[in-house]
N, CA, C and O atoms as CSV, one atom per row, in Angstrom:
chain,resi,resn,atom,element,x,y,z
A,1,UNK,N,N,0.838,-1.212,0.000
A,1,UNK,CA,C,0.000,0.000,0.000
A,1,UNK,C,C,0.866,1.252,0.000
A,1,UNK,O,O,0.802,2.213,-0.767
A,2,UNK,N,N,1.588,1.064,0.899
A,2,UNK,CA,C,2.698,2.861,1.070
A,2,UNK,C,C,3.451,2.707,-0.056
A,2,UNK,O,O,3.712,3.818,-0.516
A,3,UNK,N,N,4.077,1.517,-0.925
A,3,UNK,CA,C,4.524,1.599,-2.109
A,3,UNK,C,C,4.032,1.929,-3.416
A,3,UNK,O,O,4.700,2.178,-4.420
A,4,UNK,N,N,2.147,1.888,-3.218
A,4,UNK,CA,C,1.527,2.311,-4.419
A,4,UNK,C,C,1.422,4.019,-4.532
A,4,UNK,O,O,1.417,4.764,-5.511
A,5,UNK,N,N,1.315,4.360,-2.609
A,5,UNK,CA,C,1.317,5.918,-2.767
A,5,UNK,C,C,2.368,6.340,-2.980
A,5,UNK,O,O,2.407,7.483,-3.436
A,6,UNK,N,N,3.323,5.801,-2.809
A,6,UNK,CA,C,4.461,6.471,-3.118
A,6,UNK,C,C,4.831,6.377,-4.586
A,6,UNK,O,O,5.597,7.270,-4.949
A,7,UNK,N,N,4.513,5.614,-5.397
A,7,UNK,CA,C,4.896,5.755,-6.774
A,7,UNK,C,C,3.665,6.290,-7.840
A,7,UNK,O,O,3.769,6.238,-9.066
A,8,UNK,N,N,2.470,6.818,-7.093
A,8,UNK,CA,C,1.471,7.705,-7.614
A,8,UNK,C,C,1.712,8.786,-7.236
A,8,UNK,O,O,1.325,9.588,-8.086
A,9,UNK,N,N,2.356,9.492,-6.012
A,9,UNK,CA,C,3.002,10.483,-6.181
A,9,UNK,C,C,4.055,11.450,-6.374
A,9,UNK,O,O,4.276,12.634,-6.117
A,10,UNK,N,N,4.834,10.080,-7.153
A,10,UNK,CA,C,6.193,10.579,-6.987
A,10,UNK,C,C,6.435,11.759,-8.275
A,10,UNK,O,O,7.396,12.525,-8.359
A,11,UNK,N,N,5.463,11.672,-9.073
A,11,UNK,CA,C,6.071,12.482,-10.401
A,11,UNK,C,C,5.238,14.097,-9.774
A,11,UNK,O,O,5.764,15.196,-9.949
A,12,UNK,N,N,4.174,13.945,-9.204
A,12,UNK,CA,C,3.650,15.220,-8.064
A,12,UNK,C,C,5.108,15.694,-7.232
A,12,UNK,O,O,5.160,16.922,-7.165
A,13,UNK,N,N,6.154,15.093,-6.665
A,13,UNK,CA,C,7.112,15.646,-6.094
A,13,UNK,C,C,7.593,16.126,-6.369
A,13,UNK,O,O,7.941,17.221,-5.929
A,14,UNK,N,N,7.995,15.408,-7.556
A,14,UNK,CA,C,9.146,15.931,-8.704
A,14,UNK,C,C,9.015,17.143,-9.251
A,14,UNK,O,O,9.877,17.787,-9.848
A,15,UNK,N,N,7.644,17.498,-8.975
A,15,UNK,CA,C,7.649,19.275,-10.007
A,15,UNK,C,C,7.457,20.182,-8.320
A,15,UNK,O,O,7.593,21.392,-8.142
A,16,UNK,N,N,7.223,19.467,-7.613
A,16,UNK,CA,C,6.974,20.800,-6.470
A,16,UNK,C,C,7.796,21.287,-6.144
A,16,UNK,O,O,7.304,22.134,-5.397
A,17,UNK,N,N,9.407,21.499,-6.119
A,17,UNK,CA,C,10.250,22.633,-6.954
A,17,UNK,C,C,10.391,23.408,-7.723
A,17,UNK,O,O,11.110,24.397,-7.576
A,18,UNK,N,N,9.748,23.142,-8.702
A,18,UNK,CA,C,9.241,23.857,-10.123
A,18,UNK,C,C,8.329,24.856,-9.300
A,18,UNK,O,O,8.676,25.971,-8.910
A,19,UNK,N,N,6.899,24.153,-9.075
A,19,UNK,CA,C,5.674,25.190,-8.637
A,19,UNK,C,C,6.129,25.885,-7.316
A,19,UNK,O,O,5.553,26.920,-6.982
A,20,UNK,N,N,7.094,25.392,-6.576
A,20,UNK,CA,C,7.441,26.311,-5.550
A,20,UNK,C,C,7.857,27.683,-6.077
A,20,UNK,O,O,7.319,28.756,-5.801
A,21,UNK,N,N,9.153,27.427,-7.075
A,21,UNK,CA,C,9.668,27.979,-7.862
A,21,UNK,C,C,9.051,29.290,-8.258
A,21,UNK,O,O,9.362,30.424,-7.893
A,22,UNK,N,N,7.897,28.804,-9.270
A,22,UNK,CA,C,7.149,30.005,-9.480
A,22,UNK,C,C,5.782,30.447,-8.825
A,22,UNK,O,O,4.898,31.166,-9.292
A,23,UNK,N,N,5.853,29.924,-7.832
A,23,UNK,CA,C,4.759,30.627,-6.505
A,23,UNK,C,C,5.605,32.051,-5.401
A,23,UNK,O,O,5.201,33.005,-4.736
A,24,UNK,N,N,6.635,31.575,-5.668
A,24,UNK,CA,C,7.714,32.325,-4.971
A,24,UNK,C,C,8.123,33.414,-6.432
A,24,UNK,O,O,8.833,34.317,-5.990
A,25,UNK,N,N,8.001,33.519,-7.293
A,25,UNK,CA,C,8.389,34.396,-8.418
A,25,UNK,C,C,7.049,35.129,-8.571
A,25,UNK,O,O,7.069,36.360,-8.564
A,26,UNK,N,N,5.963,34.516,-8.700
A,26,UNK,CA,C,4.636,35.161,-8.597
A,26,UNK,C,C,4.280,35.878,-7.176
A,26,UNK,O,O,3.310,36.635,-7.147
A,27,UNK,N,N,5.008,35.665,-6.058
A,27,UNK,CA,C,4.858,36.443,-5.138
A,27,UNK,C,C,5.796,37.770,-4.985
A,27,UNK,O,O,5.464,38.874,-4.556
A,28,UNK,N,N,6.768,37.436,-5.349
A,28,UNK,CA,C,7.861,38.659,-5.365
A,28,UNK,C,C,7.019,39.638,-5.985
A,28,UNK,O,O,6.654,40.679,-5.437
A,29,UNK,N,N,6.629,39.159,-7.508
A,29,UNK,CA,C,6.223,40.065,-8.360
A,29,UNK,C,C,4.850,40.897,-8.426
A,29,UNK,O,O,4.639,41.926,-9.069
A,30,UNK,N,N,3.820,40.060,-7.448
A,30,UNK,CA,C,2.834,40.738,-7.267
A,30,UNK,C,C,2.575,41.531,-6.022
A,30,UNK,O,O,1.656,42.324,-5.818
A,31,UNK,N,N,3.413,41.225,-5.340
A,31,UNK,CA,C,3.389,42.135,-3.586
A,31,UNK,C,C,4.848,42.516,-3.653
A,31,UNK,O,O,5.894,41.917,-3.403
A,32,UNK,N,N,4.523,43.821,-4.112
A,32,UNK,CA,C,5.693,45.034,-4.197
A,32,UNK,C,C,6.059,45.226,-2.281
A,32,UNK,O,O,7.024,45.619,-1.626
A,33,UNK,N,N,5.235,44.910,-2.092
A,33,UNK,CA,C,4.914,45.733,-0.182
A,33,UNK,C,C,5.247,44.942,0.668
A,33,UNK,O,O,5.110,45.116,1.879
A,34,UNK,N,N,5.881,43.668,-0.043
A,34,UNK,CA,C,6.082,42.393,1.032
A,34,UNK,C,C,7.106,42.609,1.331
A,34,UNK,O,O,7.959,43.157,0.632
A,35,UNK,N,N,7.300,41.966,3.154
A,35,UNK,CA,C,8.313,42.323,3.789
A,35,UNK,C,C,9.432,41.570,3.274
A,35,UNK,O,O,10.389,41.776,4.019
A,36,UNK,N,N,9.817,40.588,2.089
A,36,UNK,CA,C,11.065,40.060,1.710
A,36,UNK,C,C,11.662,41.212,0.251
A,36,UNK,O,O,12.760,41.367,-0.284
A,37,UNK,N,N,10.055,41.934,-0.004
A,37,UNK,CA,C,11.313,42.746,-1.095
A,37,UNK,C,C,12.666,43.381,-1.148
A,37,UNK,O,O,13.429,43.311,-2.112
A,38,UNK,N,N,12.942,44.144,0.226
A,38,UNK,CA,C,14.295,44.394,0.258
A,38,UNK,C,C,15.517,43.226,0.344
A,38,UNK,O,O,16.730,43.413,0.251
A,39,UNK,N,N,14.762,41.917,0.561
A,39,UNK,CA,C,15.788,40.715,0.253
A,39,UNK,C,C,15.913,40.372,-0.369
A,39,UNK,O,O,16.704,39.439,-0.500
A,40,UNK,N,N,14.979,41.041,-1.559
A,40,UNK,CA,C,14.794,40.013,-2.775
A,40,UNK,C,C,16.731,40.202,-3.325
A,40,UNK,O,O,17.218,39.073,-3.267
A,41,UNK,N,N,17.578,41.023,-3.690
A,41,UNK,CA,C,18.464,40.624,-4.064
A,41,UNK,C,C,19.367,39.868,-3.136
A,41,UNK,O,O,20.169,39.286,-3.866
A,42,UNK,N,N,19.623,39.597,-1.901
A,42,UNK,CA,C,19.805,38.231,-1.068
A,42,UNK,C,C,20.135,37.595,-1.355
A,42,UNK,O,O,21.262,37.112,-1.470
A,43,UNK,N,N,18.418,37.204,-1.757
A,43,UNK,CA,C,17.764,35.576,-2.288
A,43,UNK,C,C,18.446,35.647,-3.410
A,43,UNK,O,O,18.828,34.507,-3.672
A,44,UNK,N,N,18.838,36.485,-4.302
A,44,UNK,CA,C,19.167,35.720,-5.818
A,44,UNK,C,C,20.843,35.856,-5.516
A,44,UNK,O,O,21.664,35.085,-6.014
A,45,UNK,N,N,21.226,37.094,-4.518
A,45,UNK,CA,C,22.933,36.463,-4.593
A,45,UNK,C,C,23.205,34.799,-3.937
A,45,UNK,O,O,24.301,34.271,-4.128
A,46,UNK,N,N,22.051,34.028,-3.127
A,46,UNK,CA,C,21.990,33.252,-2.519
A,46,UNK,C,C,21.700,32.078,-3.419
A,46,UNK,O,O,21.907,30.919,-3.061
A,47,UNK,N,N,21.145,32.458,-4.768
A,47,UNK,CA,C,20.812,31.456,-5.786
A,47,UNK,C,C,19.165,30.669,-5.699
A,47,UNK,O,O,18.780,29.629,-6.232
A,48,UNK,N,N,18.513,31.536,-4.903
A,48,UNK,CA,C,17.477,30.789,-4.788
A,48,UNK,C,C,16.695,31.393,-5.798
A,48,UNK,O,O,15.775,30.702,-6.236
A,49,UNK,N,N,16.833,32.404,-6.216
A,49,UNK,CA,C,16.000,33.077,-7.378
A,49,UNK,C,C,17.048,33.226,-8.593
A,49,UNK,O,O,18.247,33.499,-8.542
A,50,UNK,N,N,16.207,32.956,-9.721
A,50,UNK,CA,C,17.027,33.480,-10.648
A,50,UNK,C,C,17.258,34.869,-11.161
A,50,UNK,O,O,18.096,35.071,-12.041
């Protein structure tokens, strides 16, 4: 059983980097007012953003 869920969701894992990815790019970009904008360059000398 834990081997069937695990290989029905494994290709769901595999992109939730991706959609993190651009949930975190769609947030930068739509909340100018959020308290990480002054980090935003940080985060990308840090490599987490491109």
């Amino acid at each position: 059983m834990v081997g069937n869920i695990k290989s029905t969701f494994h290709p769901l894992l595999q992109k939730i980097p991706y959609i993190g990815k651009i949930a975190v790019d769609q947030y930068f970009y739509f909340c100018d007012n959020s308290p990480f904008r002054l980090n935003k360059k940080t985060y990308k000398n840090k490599g987490l953003l491109n």
